[in-house]
N, C-alpha and C positions, 0 to 999 in steps of 0.2 A: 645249406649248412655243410660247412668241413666236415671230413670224419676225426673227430677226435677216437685217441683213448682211454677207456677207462679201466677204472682197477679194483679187484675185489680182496676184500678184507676176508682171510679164508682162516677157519679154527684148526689147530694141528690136530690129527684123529692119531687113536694108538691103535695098534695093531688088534684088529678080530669088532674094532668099537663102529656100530651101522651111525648114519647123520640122527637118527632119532633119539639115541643114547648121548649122542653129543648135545645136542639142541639139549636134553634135561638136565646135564651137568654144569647148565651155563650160572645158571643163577639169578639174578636178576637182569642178567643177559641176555635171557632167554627170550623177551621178547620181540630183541631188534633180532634174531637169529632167522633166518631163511636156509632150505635148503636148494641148490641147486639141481635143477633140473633138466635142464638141457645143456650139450655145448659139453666141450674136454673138461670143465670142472663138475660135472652132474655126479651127483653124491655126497657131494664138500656141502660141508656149513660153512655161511656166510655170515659178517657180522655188517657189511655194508656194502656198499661201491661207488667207486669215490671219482669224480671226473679230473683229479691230480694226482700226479705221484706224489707231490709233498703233502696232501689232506692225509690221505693212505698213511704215509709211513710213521705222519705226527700222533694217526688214532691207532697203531700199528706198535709205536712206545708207549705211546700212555696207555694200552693194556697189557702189553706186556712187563711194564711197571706194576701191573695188579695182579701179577703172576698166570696171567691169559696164553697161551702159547698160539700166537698167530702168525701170520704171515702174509706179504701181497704178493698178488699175481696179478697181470696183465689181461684183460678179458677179448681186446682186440678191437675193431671199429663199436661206434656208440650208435645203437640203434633207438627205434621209436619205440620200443614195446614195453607195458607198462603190466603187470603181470599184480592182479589184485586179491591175494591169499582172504578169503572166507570159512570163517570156524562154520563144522558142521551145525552148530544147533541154532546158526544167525544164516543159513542158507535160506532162511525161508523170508528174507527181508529182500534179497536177489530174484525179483519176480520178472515176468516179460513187461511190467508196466516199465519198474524201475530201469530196464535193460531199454524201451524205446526212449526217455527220456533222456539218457545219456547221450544215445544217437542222434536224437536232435541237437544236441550239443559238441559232439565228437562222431560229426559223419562217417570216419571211417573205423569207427569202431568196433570191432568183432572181440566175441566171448567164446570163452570153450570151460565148461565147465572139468576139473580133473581133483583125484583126488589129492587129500594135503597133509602133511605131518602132522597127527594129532598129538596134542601138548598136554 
């Protein structure tokens, strides 16, 4: 596979506002909202990431036509990692069963549990 890159949809923060007060202020935004966590944007809300610059900057107008203050950024080569956000109180459906059947399906699968933006 080439390295492509890709591009994240990032929410503009004001000054003193942490990503957690960002993520509540989205709206019904707030869903597709991610915080970053690793890498030069860790901290920034995310509202996507987009494997074109043109997807980017078309979801990029169409909210900032709904008065969304966003912005794209470059993330850099596209990697395999697929990073699966679980609400605390559904943690308990993430058991060792559910975690070898995945592996049988996705041999190189590894987990690390960490904590997550509570909403």
């Amino acid at each position: 596979m080439d390295a492509m890159e890709r591009y994240l949809l990032l929410v503009e923060a004001r000054p003193g506002q942490t990503a957690e007060q960002i993520v509540r202020s989205l709206g019904r935004l707030e869903q597709r909202a991610f915080v970053v966590r690793e890498g030069v944007h860790a901290g920034r809300v995310a509202l996507g990431i987009y494997d074109s610059i043109e997807s980017a900057r078309a979801e990029e107008a169409r909210l900032r036509a709904e008065r969304v203050v966003v912005f794209v950024e470059k993330t850099g080569e596209r990697q395999s990692l697929i990073w699966l956000e679980v609400a605390p109180k559904s943690r308990r459906l993430v058991d060792q069963s559910m975690l070898s059947r995945l592996r049988s399906s996705f041999p190189g699968l590894q987990h690390q549990f960490r904590p997550c933006v509570t909403r």
